[in-house]
C-alpha positions as CSV (number, residue, x, y, z in Angstrom):
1,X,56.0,-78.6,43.2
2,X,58.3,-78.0,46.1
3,X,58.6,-81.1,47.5
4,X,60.4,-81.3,50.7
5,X,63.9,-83.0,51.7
6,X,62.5,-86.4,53.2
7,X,65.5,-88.1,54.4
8,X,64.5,-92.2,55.0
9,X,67.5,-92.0,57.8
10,X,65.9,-89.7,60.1
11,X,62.3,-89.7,62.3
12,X,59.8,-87.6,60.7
13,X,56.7,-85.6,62.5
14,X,53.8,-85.9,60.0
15,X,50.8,-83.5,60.8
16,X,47.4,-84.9,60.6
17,X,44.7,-82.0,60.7
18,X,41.3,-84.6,59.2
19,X,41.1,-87.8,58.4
20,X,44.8,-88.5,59.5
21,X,44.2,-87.8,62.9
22,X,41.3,-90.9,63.3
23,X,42.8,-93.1,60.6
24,X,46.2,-92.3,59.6
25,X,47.2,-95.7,57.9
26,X,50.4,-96.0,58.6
27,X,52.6,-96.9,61.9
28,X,54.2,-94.5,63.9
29,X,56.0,-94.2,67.3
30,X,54.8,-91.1,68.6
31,X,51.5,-89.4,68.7
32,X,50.8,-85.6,69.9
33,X,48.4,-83.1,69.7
34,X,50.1,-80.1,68.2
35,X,49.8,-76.6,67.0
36,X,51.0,-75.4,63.0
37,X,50.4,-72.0,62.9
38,X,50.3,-70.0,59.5
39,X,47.4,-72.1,58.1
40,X,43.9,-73.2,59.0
41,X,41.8,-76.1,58.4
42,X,39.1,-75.4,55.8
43,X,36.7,-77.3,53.8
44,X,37.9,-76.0,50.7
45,X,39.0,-79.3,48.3
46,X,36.3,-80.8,46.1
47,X,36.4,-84.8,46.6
48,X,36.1,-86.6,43.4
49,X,37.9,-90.2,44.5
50,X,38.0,-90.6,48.1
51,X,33.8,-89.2,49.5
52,X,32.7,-88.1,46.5
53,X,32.9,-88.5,42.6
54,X,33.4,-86.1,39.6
55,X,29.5,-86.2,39.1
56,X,28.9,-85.3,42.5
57,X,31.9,-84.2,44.5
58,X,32.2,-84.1,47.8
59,X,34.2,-82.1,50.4
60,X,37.5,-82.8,52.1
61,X,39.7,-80.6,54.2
62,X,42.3,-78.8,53.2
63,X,45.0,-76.4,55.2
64,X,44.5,-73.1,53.6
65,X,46.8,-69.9,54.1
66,X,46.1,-68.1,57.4
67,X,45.4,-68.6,61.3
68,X,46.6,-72.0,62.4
69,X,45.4,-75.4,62.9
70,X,45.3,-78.0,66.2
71,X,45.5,-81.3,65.3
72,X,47.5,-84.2,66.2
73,X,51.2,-84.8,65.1
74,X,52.9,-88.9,64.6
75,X,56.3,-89.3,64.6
76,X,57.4,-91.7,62.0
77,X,60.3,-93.7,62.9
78,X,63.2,-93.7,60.6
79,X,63.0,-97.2,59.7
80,X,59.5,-96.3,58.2
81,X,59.7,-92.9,57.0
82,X,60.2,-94.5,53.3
83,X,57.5,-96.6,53.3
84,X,55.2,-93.8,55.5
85,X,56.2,-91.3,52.7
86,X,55.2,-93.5,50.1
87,X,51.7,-94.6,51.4
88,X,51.1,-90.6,52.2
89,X,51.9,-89.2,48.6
90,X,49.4,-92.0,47.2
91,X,46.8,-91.2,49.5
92,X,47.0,-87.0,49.8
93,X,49.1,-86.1,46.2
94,X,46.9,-88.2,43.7
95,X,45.6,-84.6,42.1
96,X,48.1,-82.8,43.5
97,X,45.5,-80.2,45.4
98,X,48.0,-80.1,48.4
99,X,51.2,-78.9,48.3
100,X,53.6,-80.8,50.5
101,X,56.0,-78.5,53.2
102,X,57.7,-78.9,56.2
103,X,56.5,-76.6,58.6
104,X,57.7,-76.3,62.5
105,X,54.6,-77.1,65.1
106,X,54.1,-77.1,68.7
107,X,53.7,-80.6,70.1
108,X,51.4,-80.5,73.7
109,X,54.7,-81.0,75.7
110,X,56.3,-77.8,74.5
111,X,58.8,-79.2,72.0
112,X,58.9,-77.2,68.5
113,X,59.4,-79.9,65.7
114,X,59.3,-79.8,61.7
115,X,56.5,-81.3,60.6
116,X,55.5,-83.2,57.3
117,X,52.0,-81.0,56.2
118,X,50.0,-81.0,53.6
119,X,49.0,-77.4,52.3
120,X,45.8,-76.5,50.0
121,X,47.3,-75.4,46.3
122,X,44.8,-72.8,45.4
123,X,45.7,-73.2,41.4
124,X,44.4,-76.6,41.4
125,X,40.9,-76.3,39.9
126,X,40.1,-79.2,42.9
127,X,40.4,-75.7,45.2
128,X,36.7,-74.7,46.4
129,X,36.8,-71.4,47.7
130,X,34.1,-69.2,49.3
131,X,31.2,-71.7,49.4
132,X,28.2,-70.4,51.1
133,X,27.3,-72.3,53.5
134,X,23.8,-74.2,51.1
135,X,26.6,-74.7,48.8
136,X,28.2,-77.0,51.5
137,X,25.8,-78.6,53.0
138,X,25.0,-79.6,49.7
139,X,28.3,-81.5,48.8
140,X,28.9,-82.9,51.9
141,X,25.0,-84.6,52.0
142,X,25.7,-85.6,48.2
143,X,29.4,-86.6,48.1
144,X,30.1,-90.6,48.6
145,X,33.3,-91.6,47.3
146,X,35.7,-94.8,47.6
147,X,36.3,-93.9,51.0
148,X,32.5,-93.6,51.9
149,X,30.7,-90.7,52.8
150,X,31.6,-87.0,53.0
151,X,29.4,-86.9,55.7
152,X,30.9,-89.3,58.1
153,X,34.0,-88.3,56.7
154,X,33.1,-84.2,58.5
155,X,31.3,-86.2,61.7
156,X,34.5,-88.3,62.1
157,X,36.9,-85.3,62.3
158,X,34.9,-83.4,64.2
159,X,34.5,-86.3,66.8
160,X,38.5,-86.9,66.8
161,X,38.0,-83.1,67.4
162,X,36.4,-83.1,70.5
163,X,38.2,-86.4,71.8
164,X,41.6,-83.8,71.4
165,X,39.1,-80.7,73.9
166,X,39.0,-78.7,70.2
167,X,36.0,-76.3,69.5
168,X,36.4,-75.4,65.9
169,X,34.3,-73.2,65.0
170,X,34.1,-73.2,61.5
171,X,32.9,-77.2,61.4
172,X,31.1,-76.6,64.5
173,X,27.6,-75.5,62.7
174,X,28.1,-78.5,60.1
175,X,27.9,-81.2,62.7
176,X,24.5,-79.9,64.5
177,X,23.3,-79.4,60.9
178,X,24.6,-82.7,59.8
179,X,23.0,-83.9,63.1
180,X,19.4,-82.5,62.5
181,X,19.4,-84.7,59.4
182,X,19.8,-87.6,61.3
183,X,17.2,-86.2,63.1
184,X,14.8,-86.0,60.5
């Protein structure tokens, strides 16, 4: 694991791509939307603690290799980067699915800043790749973990999503189909 050089003297940008960017647990002193480029978000990490369970996992997203990825960025000020650091590696390193980088991102306002993200590892068995698209409907109906449901879980991000103007494409389809269930 390459773990990053975190210094606890310093501000650090954390980047926030799912459920960090509607409920990111932790105080910070700046928030941005931003740009990382070099990944994408995917749904491609089974959930077996947090919206689903090892009997029936759920879905989570993940930033896998390629493309890049708006989201929203937090600036973490240095008085709180230790504690920020520590609630973050319990909450996103548990099963270590992600590995943790700094990578530079474009904030709205132009500035380029490294940024604290949180890439897929695609050894981990946790790593679901090509999933049709049954196959994930299918975990995200079934998969309710500690942190509730996958479903809201997908409905949430995509919400924050469209709060920040962002069409992506690749979650698109989920919420109408996630929304003709409701409908049903």
């Amino acid at each position: 694991m390459n773990t990053p050089s975190i210094s606890p003297h310093t501000d650090l940008w954390v980047f926030g791509y799912g459920s960090l960017m509607w409920r990111p647990g932790f105080r910070f002193a700046e928030r941005s939307p931003a740009l990382l480029r070099g990944a994408h978000r995917a749904l491609c990490v089974y959930s077996v603690r947090h919206r689903g369970t090892r009997e029936k996992p759920g879905l989570v997203l993940g930033l896998d290799h390629g493309g890049s990825c708006h989201g929203i960025a937090f600036r973490v000020a240095a008085a709180d980067v230790a504690e920020t650091y520590a609630y973050l590696t319990e909450r996103e390193q548990m099963n270590r699915v992600y590995r943790e980088v700094l990578r530079p991102i474009l904030l709205a306002d132009g500035r380029r800043v490294p940024a604290l993200a949180y890439i897929v590892n695609r050894e981990n068995p946790q790593y679901a790749r090509g999933l049709t698209h049954e196959t994930l409907l299918a975990h995200i109906r079934q998969g309710h973990g500690e942190s509730g449901a996958c479903r809201d879980y997908v409905l949430n991000t995509l919400s924050s999503l469209g709060e920040l103007g962002i069409n992506d494409h690749a979650l698109s389809w989920l919420g109408a189909a996630l929304g003709a269930d409701s409908a049903t």
